[in-house]
Structure formats: C-alpha cells, structure tokens
Backbone as a ProteinNet text record, in pm:
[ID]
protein_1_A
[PRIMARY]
XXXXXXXXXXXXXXXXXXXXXXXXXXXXXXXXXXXXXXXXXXXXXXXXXXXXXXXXXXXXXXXXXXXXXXXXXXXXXXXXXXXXXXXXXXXXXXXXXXXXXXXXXXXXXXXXXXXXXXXXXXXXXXXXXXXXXXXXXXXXXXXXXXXXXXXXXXXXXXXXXXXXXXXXXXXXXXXXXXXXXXXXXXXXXXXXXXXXXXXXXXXXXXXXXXXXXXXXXXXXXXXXXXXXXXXXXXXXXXXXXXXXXXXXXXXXXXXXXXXXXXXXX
[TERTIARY]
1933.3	1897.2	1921.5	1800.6	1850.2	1944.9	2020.6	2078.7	1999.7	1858	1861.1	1829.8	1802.8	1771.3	1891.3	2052.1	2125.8	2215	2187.1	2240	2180.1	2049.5	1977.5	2070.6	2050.9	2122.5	2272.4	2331.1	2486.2	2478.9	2414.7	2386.2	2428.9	2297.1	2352.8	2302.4	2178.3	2139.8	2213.7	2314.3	2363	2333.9	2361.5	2300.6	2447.3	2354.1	2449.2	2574.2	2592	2703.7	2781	2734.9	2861	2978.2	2857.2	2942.1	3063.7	3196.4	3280.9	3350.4	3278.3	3323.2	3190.9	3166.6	3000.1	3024.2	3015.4	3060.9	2908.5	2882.2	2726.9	2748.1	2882.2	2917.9	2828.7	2785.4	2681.6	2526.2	2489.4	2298.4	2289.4	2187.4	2118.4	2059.7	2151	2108.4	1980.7	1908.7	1789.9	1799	1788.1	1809.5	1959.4	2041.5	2201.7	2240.1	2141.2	2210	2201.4	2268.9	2265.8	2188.9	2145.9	2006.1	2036.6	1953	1926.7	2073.4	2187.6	2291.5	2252.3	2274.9	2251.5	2374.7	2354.7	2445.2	2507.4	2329.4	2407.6	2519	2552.1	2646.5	2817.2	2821.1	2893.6	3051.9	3056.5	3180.2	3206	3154.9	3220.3	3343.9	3407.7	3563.7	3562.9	3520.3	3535.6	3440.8	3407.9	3260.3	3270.2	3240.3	3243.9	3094.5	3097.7	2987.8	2983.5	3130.5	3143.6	3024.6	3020.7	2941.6	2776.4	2733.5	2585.6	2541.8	2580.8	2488.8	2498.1	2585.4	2563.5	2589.7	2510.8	2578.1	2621.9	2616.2	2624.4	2631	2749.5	2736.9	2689.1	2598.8	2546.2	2451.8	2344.8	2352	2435.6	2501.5	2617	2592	2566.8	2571.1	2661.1	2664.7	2797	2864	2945.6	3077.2	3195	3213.2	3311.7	3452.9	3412.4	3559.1	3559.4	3489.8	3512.2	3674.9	3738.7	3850.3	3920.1	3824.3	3864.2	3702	3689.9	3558.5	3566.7	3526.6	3531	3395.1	3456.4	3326.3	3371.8	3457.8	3474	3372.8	3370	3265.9	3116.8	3133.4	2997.4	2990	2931.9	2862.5	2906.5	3030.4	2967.5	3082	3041.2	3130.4	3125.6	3087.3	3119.6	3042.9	3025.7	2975.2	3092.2	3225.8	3287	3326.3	3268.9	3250.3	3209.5	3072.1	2996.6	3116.3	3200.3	3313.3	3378	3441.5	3526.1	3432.7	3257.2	3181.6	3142.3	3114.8	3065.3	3144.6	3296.4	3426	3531.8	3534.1	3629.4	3780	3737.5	3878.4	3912.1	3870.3	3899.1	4066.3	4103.2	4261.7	4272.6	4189.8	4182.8	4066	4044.8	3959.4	3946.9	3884.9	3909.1	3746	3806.3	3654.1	3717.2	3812.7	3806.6	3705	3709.8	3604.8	3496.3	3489.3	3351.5	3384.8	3271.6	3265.8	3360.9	3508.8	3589	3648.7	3662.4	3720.3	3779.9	3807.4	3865.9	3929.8	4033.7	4096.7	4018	3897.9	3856.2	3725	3744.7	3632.2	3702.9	3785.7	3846.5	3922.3	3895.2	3955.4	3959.5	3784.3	3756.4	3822.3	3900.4	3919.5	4018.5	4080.4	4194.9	4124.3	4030.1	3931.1	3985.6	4009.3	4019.5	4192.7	4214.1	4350.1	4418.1	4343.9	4355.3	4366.3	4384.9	4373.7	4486.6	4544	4666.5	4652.3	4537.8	4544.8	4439.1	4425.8	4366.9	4377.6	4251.6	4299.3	4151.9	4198.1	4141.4	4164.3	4183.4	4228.4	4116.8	4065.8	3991.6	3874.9	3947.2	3879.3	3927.1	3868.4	3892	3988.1	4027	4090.7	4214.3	4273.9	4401.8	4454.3	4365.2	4445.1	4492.4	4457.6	4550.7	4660.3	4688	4874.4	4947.8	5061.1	5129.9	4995.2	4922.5	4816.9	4870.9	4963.2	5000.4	5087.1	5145.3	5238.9	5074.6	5002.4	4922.2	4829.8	4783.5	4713	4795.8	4911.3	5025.9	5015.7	5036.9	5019	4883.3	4768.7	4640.9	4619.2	4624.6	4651.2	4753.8	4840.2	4981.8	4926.1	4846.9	4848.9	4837.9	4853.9	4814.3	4985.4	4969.8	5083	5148.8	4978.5	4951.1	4869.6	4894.7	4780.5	4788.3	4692.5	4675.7	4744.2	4805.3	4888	5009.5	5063.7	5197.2	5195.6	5354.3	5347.4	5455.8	5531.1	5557	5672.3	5734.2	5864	5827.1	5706.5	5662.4	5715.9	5693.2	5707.6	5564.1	5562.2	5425.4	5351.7	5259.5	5209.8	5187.9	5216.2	5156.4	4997.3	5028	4871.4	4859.5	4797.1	4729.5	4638.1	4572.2	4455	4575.5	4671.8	4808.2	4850.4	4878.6	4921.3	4830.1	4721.1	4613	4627.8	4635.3	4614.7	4738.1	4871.5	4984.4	4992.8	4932.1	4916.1	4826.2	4710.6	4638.3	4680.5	4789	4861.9	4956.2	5070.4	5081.4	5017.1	4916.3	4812.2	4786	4781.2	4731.9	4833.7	4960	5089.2	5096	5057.8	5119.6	5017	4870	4823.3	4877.5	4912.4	4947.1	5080.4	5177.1	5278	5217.3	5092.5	5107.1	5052.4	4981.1	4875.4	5037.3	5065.9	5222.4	5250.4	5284.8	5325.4	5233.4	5100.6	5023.4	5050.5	5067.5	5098.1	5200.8	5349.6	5438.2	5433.1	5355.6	5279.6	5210	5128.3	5000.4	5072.9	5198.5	5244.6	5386.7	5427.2	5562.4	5629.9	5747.5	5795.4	5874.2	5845.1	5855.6	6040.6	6114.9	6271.8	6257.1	6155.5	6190.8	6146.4	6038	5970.7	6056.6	6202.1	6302.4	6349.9	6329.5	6389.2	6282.3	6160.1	6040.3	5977.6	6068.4	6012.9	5965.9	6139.8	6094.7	5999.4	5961.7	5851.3	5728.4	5726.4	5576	5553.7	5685.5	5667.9	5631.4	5650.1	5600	5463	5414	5302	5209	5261.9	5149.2	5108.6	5098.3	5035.4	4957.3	4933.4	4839.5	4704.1	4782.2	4629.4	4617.7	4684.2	4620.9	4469.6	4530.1	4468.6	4264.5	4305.7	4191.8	4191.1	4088.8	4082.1	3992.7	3909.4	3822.5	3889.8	3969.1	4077.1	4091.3	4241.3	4284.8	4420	4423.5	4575.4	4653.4	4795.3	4854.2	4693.6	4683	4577.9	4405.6	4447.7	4326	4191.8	4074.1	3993.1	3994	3962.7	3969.5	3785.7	3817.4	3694.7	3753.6	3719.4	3722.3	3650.7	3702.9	3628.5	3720.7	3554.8	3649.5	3629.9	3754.4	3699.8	3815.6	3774.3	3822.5	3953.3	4084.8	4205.3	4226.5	4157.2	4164.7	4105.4	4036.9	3957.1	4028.1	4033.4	4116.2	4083.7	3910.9	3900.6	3945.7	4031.1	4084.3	4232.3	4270.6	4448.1	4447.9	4295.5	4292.9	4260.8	4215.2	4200.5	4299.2	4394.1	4541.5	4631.9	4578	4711.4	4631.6	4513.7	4441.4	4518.6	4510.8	4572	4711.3	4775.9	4927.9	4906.7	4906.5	4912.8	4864.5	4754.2	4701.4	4741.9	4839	4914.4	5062.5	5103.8	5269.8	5323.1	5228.2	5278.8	5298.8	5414	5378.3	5338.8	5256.8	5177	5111.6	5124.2	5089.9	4991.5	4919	4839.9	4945.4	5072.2	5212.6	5232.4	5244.8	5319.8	5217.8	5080.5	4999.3	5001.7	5017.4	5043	4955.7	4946.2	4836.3	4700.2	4691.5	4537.7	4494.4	4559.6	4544.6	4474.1	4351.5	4263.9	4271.1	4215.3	4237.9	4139.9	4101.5	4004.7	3999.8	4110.1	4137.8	4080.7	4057.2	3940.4	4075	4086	4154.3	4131.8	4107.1	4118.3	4176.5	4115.8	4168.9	4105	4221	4181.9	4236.1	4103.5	4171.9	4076.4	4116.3	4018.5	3891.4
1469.8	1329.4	1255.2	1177.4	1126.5	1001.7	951.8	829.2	716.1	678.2	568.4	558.6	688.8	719.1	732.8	710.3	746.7	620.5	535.5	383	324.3	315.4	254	306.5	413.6	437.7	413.2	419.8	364.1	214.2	122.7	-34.7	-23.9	50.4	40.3	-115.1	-168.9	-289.1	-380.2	-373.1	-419.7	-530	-622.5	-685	-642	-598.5	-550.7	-655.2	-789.6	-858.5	-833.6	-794.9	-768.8	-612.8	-503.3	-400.1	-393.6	-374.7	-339.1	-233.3	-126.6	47.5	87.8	197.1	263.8	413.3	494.3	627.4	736.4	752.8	828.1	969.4	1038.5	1162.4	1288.6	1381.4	1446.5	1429.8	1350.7	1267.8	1315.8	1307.9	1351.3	1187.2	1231.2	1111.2	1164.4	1041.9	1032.5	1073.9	1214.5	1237	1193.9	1236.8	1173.8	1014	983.2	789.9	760.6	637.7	587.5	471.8	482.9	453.5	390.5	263.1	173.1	119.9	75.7	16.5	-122.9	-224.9	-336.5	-441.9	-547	-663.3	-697	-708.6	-772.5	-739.4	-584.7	-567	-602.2	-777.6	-858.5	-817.2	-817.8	-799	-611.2	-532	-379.6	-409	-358.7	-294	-146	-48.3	76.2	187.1	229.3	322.5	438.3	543.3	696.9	786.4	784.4	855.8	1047.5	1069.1	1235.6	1292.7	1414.4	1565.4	1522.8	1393.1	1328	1351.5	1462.6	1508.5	1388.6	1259.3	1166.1	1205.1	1196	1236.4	1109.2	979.2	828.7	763.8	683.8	524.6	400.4	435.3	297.3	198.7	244.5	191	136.4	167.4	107.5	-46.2	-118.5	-287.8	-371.6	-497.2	-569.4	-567.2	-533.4	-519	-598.5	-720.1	-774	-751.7	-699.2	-718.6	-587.1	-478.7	-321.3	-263	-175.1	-192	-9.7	12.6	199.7	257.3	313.7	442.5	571.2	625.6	787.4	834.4	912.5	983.4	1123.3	1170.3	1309.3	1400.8	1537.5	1626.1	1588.8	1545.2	1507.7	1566.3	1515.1	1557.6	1478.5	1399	1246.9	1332.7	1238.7	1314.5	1198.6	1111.6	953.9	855.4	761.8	600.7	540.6	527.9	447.1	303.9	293.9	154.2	48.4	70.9	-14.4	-33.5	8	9.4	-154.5	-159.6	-276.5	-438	-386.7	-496.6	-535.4	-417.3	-396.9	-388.3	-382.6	-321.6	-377.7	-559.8	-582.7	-599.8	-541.3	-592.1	-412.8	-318.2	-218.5	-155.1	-100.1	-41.2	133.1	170.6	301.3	378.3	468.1	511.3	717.3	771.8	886.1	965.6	1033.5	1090.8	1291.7	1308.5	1444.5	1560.7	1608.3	1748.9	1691.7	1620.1	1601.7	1674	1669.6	1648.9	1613.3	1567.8	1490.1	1579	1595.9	1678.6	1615.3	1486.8	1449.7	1269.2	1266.6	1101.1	1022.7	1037.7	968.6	866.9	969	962.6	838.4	829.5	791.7	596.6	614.6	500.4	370	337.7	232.9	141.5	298.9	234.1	115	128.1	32	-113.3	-134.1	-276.3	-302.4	-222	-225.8	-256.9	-424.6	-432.2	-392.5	-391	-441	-247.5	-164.6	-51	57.9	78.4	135.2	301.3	312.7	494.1	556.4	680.5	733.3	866.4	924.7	1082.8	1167.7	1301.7	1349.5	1513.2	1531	1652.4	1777	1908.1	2011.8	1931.7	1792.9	1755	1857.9	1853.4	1966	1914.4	1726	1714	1727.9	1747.5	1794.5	1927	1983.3	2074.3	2061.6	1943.2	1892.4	1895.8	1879.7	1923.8	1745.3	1757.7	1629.6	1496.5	1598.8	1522.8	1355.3	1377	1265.2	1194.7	1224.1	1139.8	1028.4	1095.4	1064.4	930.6	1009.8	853.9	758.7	750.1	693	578.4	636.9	527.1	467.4	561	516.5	436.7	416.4	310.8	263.1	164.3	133.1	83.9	-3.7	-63.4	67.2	188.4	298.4	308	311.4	359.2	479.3	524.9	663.9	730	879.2	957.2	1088.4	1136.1	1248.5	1248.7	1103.4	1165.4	1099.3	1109.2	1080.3	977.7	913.1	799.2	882.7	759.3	834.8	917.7	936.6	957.2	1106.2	1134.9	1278.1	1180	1064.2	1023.7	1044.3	1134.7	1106.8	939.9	924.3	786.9	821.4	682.6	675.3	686.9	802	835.5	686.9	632.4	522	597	659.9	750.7	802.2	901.5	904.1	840.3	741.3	627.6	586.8	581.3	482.9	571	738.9	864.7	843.5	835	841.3	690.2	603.9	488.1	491.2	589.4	619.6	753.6	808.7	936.8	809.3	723.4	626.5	606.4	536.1	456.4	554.5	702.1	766	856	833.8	863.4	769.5	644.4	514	518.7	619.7	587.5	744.5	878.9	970.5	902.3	830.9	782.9	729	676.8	610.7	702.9	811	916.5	1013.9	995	1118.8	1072.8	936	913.3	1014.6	1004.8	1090.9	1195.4	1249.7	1392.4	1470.3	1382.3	1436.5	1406	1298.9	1293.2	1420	1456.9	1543.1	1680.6	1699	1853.8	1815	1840.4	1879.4	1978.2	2026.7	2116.3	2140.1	2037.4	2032.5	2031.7	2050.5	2043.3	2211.4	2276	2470.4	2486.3	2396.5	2418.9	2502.7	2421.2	2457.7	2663	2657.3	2784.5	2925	2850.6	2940.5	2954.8	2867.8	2867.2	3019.7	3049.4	3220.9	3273.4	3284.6	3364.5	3310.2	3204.8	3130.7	3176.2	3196.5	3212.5	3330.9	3462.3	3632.7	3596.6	3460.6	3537.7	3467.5	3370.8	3324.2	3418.3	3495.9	3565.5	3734.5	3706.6	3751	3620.2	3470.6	3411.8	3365	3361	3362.2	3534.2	3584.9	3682.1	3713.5	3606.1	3638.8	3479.9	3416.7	3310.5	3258.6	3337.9	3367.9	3399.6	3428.9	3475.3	3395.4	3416.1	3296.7	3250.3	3134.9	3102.8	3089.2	3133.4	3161.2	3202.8	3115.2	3204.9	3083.7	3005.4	2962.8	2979.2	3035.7	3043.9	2921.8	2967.3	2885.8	2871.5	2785.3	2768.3	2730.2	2703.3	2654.8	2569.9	2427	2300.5	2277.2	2259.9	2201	2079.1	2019.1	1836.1	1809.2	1719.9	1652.4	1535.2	1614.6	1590.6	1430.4	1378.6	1199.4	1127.4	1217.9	1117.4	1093.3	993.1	996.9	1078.3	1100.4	1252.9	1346.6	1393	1521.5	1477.4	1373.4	1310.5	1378.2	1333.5	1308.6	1457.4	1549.6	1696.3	1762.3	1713.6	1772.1	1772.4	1640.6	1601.3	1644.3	1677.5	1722.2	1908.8	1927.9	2069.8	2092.6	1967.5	1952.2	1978.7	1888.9	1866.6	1965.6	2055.3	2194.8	2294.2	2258.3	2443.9	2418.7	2284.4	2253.5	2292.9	2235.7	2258.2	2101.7	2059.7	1929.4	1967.2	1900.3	1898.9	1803.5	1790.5	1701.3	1775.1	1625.6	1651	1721.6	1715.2	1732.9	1901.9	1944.5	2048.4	2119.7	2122.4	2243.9	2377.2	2490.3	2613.2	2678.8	2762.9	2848.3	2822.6	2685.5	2620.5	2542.6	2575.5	2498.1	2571.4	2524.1	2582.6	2489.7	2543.9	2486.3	2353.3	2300.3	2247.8	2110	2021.1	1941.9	1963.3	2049.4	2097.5	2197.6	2132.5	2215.7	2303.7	2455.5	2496.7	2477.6	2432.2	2385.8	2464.2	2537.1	2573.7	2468.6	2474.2	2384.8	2452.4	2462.5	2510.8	2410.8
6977.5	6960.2	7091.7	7142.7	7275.9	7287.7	7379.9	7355	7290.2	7320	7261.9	7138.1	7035.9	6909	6846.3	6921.7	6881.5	6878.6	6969.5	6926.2	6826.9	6832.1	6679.2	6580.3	6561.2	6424.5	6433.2	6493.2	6514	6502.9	6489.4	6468	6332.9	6260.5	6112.3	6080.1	6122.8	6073.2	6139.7	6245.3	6282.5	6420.8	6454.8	6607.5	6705.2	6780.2	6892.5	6953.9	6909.2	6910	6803	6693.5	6616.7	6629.9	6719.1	6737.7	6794.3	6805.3	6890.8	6935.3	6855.2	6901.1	6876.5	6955.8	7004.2	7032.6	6959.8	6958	6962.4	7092.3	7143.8	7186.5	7159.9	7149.2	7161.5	7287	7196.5	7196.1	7198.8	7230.1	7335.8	7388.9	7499	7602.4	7694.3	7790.5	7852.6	7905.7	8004.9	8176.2	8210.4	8371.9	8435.5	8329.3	8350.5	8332.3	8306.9	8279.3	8150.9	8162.6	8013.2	8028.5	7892	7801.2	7752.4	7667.6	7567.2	7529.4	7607.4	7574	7668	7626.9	7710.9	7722.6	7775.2	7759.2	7642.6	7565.8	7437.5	7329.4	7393.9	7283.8	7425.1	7398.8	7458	7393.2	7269.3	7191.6	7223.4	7257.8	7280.6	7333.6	7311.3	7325.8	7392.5	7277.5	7294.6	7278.9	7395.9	7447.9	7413.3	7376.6	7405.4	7450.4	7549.9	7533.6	7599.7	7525.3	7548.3	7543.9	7615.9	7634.8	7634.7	7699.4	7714.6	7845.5	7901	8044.7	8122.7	8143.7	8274.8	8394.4	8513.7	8616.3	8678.6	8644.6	8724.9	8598.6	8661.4	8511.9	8578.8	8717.9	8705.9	8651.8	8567.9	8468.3	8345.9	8322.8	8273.4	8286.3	8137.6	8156.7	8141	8190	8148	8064	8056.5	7904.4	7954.8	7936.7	7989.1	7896.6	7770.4	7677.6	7648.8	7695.9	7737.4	7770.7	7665.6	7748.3	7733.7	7633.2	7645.5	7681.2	7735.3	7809.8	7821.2	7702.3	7724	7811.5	7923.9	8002.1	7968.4	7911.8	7962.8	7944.9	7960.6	7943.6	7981.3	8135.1	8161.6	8323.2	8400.4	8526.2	8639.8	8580.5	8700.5	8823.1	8961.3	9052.5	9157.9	9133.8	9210.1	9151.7	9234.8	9192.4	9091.5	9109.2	9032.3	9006.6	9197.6	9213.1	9127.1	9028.9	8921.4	8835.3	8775.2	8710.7	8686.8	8843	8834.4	8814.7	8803.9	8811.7	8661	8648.7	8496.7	8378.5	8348.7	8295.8	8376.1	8371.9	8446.7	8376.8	8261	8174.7	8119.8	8177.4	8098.6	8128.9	8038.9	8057.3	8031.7	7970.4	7920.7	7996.8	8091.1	8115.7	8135.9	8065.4	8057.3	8134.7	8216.7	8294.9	8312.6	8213.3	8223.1	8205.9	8273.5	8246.5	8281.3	8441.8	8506.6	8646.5	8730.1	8882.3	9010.5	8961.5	9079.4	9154.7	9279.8	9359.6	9419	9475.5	9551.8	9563.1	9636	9566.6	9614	9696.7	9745.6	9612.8	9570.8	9462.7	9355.2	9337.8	9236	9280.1	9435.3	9512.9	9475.4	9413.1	9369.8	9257.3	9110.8	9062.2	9102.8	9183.8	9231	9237.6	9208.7	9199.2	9042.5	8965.4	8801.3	8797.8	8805.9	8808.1	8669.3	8564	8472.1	8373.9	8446.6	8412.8	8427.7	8322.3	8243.5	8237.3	8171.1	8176.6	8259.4	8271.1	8370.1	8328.8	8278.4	8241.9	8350.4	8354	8511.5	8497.8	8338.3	8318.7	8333.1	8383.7	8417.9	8505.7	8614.3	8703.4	8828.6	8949.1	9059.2	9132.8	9126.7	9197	9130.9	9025.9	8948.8	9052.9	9138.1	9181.6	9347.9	9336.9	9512.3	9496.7	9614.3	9614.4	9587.9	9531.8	9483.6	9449.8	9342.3	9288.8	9216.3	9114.9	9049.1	9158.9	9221.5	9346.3	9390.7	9441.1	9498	9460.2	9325.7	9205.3	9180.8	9185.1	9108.5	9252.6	9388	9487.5	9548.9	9505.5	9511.2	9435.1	9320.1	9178.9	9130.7	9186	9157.9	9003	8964.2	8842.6	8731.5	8764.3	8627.8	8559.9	8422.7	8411.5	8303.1	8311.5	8216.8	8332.8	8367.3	8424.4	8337.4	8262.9	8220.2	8073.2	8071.8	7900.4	7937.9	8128.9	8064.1	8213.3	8190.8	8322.2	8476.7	8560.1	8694.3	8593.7	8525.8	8488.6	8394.6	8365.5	8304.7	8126.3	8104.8	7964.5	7893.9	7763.2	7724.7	7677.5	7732.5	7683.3	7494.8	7412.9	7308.1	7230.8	7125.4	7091.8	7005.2	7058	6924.8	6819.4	6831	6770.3	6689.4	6724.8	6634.6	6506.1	6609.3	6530	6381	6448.8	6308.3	6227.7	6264.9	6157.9	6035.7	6130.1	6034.7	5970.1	6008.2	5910.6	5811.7	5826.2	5687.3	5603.7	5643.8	5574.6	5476.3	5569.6	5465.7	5346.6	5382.6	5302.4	5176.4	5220	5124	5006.2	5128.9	5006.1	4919.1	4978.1	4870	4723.5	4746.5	4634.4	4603	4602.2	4572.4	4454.2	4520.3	4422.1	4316.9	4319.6	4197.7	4092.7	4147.5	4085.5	4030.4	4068.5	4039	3917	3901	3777.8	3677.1	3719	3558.6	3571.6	3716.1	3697.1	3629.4	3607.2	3555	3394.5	3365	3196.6	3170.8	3281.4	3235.3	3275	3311.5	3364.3	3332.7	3222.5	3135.9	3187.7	3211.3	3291.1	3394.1	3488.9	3604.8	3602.2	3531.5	3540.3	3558.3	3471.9	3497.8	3637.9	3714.2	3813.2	3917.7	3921.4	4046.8	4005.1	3885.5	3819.6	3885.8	3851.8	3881.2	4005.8	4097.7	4201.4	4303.4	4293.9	4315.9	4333.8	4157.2	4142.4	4196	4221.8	4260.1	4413.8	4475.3	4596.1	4601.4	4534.6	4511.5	4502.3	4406.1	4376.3	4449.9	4556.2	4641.8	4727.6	4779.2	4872.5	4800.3	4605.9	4585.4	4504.9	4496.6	4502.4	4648.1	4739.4	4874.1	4906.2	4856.4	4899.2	4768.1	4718.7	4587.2	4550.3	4651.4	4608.9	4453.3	4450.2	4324.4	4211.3	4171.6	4095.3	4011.6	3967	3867.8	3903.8	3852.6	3893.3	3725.1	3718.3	3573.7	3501.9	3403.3	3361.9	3346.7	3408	3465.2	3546.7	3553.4	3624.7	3759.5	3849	3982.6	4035.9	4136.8	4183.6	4303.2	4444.2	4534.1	4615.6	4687.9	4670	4836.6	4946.4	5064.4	5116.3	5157.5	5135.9	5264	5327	5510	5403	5423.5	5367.4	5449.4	5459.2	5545.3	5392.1	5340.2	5258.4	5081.3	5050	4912.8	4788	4795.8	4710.1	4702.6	4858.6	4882.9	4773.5	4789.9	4702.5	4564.9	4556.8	4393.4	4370.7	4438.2	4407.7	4382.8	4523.4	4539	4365.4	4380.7	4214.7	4060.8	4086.7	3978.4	3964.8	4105.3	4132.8	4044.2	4095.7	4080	3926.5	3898.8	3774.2	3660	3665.5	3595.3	3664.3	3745.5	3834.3	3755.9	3744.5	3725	3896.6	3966.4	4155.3	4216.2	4238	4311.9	4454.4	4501.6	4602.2	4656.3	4817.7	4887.5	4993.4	5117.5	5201.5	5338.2	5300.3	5409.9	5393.8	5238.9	5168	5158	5142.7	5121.5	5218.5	5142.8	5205.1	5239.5	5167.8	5145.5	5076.7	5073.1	5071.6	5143	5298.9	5423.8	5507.2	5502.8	5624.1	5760.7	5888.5	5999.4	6022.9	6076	6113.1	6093.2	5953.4	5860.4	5783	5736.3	5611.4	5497	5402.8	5290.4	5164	5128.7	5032.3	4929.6	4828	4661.5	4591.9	4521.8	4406.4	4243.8	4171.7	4026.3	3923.2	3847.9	3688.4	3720.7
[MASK]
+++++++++++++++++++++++++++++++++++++++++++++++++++++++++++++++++++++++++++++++++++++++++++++++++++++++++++++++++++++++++++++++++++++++++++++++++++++++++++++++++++++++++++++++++++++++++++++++++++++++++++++++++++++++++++++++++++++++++++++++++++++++++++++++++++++++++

C-alpha cells in the first residue's frame, strides 16, 4: 500500500486537524519521500513512519506541535537539517537502522533545542570510537541516547508505561468477573490440596491440546491478551477448569507473540 493510500485510510473520516498520532508503518513511500502528509495535519504530535523506504525527510511538512518521529528502518543517511525547520518543537527522535556513518551527519540536530532523545541504534556511526561521549557533547540538550542518558541510566518506556496502565485497567475488571467465578467454581478451598496433581498433569494437556481437560472436551481459541475478550476467556477458563487464572499467571497456554492459547469446553 503506498503512503498516500495509507494516510486516507488512517483519517478514518477524519480532517487532518483533528489527527494527533499518524502511524504509516510499512506503506510504500514514493522514490524515498514522503507523500500526501501536509500542513494541515497542524495538531500531529506523533509520526511513525517505520520500514517506508525514505531515503530524505525533506519533504517532510510543517508540524509545529510534532514532538516524537519514528524514522527507523529506512534509508536516510543525511539532510537533517529540514528537521529543526519543520519539527521545531520535537523531543523524541528515533532514526535507527538507517544510513548514518558519521557525527557529522547528525550535527544539525543541535538546531533542535528542544530535543531529549536520540536513538541511532544498528546506525554505522554507533561504531566510532567514544561514540556516546561524543553525541552527548555534539548535542548537549539530549538526555537519552539509545535508551539510556550520560550516566548509562535507562530512560523511561512510556509505551511501558501506558501497557501496565491498561494491565491495571484490565485487572480491575478481572476482580469484578472473579466474584462469579468463585459462585460458578465451588471448590476452590481443595484447589490448594490438588494443586500437586494439576501440576503432573500439566505437561500432558500441554502436550494434547485437542484433548480434554478433567473430563471436558477442549477447543482452542487465540486472542491478543490486551483486549478484554481475552479476560473474559481467561475467567470463563477459570471458572469450568476450577483454575484461577490471570493475563500475569498463564502457563502453559502462553504462546509468544502476545497471542494466548485457551483452552475452555
């Protein structure tokens, strides 16, 4: 999908002043530039336009309230200059896994007073000698390079952050779903007794997911454990296994990827 077939649909009916995150991940840019993003989306904040073949962001249009820019996984290997014209308020800027070989390349950002992180990771110039000494006095205003600041402290994941505030969000409705579960699954005082055995016999329904569990027929159902259907699977589980179980505690119905194996009648 090329970039500009790929902002339309990211509008979502939307006018490009009301957007403030723009996520173009992936699309196919035009001869390395970017496409069909204009002024008007005045209110952007936060850009991504990972793995889109750019080799130059000068196209790149005014974004004055622009303040995170993902370039990584692209081509670019100078022109950063447009940056401090176009992105005069940005703080977050990530251009790993492009073109940079050298500090020279990177000089301009020092026009970007206003700019806090700086990531540069499987760039070429990561392998100069007293590389971070170096950015750290080429860019006094950075105070993240690569993840962490001058002191080797990791900077804070916000992206982190929002995750474990919707793990919150999603325990707080799990508590209330528990209550039915211990209505709808009587028992749970032998649970501690039987535990033992539950633990013997997980690693023959790990091994036979088709199977049965006690003497229930199973089925298996995979669902992106962020979303509150996955809660309500979990405690449907709970509750017809006699297993308390969470999005924290799942064992052996934890696949990689955030993607979880459930089994339930």
């Amino acid at each position: 999908m090329d970039m500009k077939k790929r902002i339309h649909l990211e509008l979502r009916n939307r006018t490009p002043s009301d957007v403030k995150e723009l996520v173009l991940d992936n699309c196919r840019s035009n001869e390395g530039k970017i496409e069909g993003l204009t002024d008007e989306f005045e209110e952007l904040e936060f850009l991504s336009t990972i793995n889109v073949g750019l080799t130059t962001v000068a196209h790149l249009p005014k974004l004055n309230k622009l303040k995170k820019l993902e370039l990584s996984d692209n081509r670019i290997s100078g022109g950063l200059e447009v940056l401090a014209d176009k992105c005069p308020n940005l703080t977050h800027l990530n251009l790993s896994g492009n073109k940079i070989k050298d500090l020279s390349t990177i000089g301009p950002l020092k026009e970007l007073g206003t700019l806090k992180s700086l990531d540069l990771f499987n760039c070429e110039v990561t392998n100069l000698n007293e590389y971070r000494d170096n950015v750290f006095k080429l860019l006094p205003q950075l105070t993240y390079l690569d993840g962490y600041d001058k002191d080797d402290k990791e900077a804070p994941d916000s992206d982190a952050e929002v995750y474990a505030e919707g793990l919150d969000d999603d325990e707080d409705d799990e508590d209330d779903e528990e209550d039915y579960d211990e209505d709808a699954a009587p028992g749970d005082e032998e649970e501690e007794e039987g535990e033992e055995d539950e633990e013997e016999n997980e690693e023959e329904e790990e091994e036979d997911l088709s199977g049965e569990v006690g003497r229930e027929k199973i089925r298996v159902v995979l669902c992106n454990r962020e979303t509150m259907n996955c809660n309500k699977i979990l405690n449907m589980y709970a509750a017809l296994s006699k297993r308390k179980t969470n999005l924290r505690s799942v064992k052996f119905l934890e696949f990689e990827h955030d993607f979880v194996c459930i089994n339930f009648p």
